[in-house]
C-alpha positions as CSV (number, residue, x, y, z in Angstrom):
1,X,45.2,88.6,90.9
2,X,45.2,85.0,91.8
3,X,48.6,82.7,91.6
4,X,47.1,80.2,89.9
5,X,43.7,79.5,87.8
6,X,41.2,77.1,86.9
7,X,43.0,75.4,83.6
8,X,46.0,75.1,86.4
9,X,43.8,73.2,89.1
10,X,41.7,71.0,86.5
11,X,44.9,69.7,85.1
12,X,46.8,68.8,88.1
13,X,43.1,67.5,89.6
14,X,43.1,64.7,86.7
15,X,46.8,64.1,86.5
16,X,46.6,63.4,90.4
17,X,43.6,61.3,90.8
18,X,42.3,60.2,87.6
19,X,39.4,62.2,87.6
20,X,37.6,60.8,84.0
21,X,33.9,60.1,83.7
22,X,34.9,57.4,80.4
23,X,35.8,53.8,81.5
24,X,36.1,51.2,79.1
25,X,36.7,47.2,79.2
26,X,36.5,47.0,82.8
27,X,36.6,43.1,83.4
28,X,33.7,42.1,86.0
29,X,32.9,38.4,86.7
30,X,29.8,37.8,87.0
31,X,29.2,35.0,89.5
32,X,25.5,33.4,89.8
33,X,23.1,36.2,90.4
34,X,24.3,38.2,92.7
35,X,24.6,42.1,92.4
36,X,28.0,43.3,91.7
37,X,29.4,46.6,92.2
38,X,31.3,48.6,89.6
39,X,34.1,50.7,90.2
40,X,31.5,54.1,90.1
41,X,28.2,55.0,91.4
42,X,25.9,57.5,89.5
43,X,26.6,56.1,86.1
44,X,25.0,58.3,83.2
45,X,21.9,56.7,82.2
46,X,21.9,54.8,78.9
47,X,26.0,54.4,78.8
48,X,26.9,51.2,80.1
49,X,27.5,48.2,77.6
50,X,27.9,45.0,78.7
51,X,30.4,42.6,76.3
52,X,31.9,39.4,76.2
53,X,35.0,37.6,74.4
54,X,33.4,34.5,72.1
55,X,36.9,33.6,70.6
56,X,36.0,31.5,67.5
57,X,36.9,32.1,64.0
58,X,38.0,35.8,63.3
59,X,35.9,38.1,61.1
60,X,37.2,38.3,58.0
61,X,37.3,41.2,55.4
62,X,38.4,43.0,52.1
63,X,38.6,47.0,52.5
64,X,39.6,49.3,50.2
65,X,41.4,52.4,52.0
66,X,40.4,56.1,50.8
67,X,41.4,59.2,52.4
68,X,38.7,59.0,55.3
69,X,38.2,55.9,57.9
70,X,36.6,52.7,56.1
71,X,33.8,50.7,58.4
72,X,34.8,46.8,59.4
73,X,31.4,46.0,59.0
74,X,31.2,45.8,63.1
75,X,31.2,47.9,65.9
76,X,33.2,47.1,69.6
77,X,36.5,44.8,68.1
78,X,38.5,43.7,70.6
79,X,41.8,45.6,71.1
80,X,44.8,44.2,70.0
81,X,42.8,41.2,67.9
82,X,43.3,42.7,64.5
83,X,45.3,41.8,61.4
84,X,46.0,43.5,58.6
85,X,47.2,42.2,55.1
86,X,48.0,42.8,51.3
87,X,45.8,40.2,50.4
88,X,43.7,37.0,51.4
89,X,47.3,34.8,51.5
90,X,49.0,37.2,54.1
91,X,51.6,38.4,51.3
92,X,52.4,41.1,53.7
93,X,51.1,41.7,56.6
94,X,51.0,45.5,58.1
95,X,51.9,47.5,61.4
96,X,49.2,49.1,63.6
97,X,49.7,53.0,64.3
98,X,52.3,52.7,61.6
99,X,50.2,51.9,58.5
100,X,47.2,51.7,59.4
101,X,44.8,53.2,62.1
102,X,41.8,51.0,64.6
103,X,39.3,52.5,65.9
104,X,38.1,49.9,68.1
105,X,34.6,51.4,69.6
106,X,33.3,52.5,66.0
107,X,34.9,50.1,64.0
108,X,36.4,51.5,61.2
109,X,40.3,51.8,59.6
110,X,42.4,54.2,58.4
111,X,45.5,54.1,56.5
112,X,48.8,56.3,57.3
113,X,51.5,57.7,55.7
114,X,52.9,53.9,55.8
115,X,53.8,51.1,53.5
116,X,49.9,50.8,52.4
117,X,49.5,52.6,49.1
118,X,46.4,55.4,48.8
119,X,43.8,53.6,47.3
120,X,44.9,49.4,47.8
121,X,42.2,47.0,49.0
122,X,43.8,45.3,51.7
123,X,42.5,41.9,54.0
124,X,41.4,42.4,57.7
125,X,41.0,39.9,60.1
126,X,39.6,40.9,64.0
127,X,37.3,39.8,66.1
128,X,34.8,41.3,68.0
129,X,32.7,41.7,71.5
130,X,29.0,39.9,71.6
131,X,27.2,42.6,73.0
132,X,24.5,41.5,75.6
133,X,21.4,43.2,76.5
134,X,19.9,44.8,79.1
135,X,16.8,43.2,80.8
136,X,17.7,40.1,79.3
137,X,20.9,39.3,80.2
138,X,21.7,41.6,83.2
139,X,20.0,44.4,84.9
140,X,21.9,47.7,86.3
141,X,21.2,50.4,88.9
142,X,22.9,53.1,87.0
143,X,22.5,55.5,90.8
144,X,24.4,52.9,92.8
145,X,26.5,51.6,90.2
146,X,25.5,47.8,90.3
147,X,25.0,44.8,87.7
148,X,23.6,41.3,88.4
149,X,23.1,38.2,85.9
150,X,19.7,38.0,85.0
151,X,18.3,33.7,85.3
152,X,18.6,32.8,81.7
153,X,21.0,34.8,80.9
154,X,23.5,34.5,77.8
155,X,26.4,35.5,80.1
156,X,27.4,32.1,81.4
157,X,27.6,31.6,85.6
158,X,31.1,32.8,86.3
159,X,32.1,34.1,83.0
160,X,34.1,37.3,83.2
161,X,32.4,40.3,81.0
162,X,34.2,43.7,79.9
163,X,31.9,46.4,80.6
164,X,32.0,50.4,79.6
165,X,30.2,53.3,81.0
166,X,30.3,57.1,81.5
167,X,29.5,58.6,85.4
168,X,28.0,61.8,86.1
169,X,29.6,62.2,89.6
170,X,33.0,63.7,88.9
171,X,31.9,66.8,86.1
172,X,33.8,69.9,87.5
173,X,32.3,73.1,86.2
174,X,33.9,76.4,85.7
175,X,31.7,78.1,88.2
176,X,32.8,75.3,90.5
177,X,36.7,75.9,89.9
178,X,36.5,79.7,90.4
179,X,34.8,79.8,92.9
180,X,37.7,77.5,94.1
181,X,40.0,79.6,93.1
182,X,38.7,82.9,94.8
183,X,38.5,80.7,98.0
184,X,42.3,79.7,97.9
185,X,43.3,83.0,96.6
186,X,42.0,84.7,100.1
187,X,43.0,82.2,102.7
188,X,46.9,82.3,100.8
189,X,46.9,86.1,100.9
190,X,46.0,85.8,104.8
191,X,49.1,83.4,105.4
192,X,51.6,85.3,103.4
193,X,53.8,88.8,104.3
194,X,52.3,91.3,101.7
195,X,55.8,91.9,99.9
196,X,54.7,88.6,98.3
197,X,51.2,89.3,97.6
198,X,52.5,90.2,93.6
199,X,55.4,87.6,93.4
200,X,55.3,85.2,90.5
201,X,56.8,82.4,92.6
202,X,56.4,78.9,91.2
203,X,56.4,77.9,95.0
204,X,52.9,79.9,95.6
205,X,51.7,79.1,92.5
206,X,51.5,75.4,93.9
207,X,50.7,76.8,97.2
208,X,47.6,77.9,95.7
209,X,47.0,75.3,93.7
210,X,46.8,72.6,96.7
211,X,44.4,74.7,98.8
212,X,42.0,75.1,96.0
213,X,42.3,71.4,95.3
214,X,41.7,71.2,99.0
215,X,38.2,73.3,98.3
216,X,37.3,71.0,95.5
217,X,37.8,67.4,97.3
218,X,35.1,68.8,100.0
219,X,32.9,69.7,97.3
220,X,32.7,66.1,96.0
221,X,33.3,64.6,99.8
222,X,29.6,66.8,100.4
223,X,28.2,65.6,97.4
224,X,29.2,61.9,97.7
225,X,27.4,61.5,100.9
226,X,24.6,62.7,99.3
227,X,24.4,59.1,97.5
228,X,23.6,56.2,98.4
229,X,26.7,53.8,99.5
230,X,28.7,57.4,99.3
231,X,30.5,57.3,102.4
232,X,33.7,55.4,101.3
233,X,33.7,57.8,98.2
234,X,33.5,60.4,100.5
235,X,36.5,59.9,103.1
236,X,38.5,59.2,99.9
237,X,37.6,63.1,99.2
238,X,38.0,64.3,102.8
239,X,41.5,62.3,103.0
240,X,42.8,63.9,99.6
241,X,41.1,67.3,100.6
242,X,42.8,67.2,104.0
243,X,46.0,66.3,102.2
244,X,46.4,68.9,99.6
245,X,45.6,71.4,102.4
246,X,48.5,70.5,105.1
247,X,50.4,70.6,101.6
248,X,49.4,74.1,100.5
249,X,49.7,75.5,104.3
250,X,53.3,74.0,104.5
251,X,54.7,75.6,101.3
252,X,52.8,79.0,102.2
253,X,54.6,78.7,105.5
254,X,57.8,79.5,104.0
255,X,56.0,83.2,102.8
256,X,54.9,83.8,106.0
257,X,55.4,87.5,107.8
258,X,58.1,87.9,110.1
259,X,57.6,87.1,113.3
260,X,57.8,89.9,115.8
261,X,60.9,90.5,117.8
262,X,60.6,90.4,121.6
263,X,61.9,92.7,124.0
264,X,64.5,92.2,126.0
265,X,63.1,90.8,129.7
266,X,63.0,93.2,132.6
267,X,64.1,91.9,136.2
268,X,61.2,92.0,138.3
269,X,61.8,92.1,142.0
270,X,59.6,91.5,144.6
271,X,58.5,94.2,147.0
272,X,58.4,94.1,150.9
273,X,56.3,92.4,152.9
């Protein structure tokens, strides 16, 4: 049975190198019309969404709080730009994650078990992103992971935008960390003495861990030079690949068989000539 498992190597795989396929308000500026080049490559088709800050006068709104989320009346507010109050004259004004709840991307509020009472209309101010559009304010390769201002743009020359998307590029599937698994499982057995092969030591349960980690960062390296532009992506995968195996051969080192005892030398004389 294998030291470690795929939940084990999944979790310490994002932990390690913030493996997420969500990104939200990354700040690009967007300079003339030249292409610009997000963080990722193969971005999932119909995710990205282009926003800007137009900082006038704040939205403005009564809601009255039930038991479920209430709608702003706008989608995409801008973190940290709301204010909640008992009433129009800012009698009180309330604590977010205390007594009430934002959720910026959808819009909506929700109250908690705070100082707002069940049921009490309350005053929200917030503002919120302009959203621009695609094909007439920028245009994206979603494969290579580029924007560029579009001429005539309603994104000014130079202004600086927040943009989310989703990639495809770093899914890992189960198949994909078993397989990983099975792999590690057989080259650790190889490097250990066999009175360890049923131990429950931590040490070779991170031993494992590391080599199949090593198994997965070649699987992306491979696949990243299958893109175009891939081949930075992919040394980043060979160098943390390449890491977490000298890692995972150290610790197993410490498990290693005995070496053999040599005998002791025999004097050798030379014969006559």
């Amino acid at each position: 049975m294998p030291f470690t498992n795929s939940e084990i190597v999944r979790h310490h795989l994002i932990e390690t190198t913030s493996l997420r396929d969500s990104f939200r308000d990354i700040p690009v500026e967007m300079t003339g019309l030249s292409t610009i080049a997000l963080m990722h490559s193969q971005l999932k088709d119909g995710t990205l969404v282009v926003k800007g800050k137009e900082l006038g006068a704040p939205q403005a709104t009564l809601v009255t709080l039930g038991d479920t989320p209430t709608p702003l009346g706008a989608t995409n507010i801008i973190p940290d730009s709301v204010v909640v109050a008992s009433d129009s004259s800012l009698g009180r004004i309330y604590t977010e994650h205390v007594d009430y709840h934002i959720d910026y991307l959808h819009g909506t509020i929700a109250r908690l078990d705070g100082e707002i009472p069940a049921g009490a209309t309350v005053a929200v101010w917030f503002f919120a992103y302009r959203i621009y559009q695609r094909g007439n304010d920028y245009s994206v390769d979603h494969l290579r992971g580029t924007i560029r201002r579009i001429s005539g743009s309603q994104i000014e020359d130079g202004q600086t935008v927040f943009v989310d998307y989703e990639t495809m590029s770093l899914t890992l599937n189960e198949s994909q960390l078993d397989n990983a698994v099975a792999e590690a499982d057989d080259l650790l057995l190889s490097l250990i003495d066999e009175v360890y092969h049923d131990s429950s030591s931590q040490s070779l349960v991170t031993a494992e861990t590391y080599l199949a980690l090593a198994v997965l960062c070649r699987v992306r390296a491979l696949l990243a030079l299958q893109q175009p532009d891939g081949s930075a992506t992919a040394r980043h995968w060979q160098e943390l690949g390449a890491n977490y195996h000298a890692d995972g051969l150290k610790i197993a080192s410490r498990f290693a068989p005995p070496r053999g005892q040599l005998n002791t030398p025999v004097r050798v004389t030379g014969g006559e000539g």
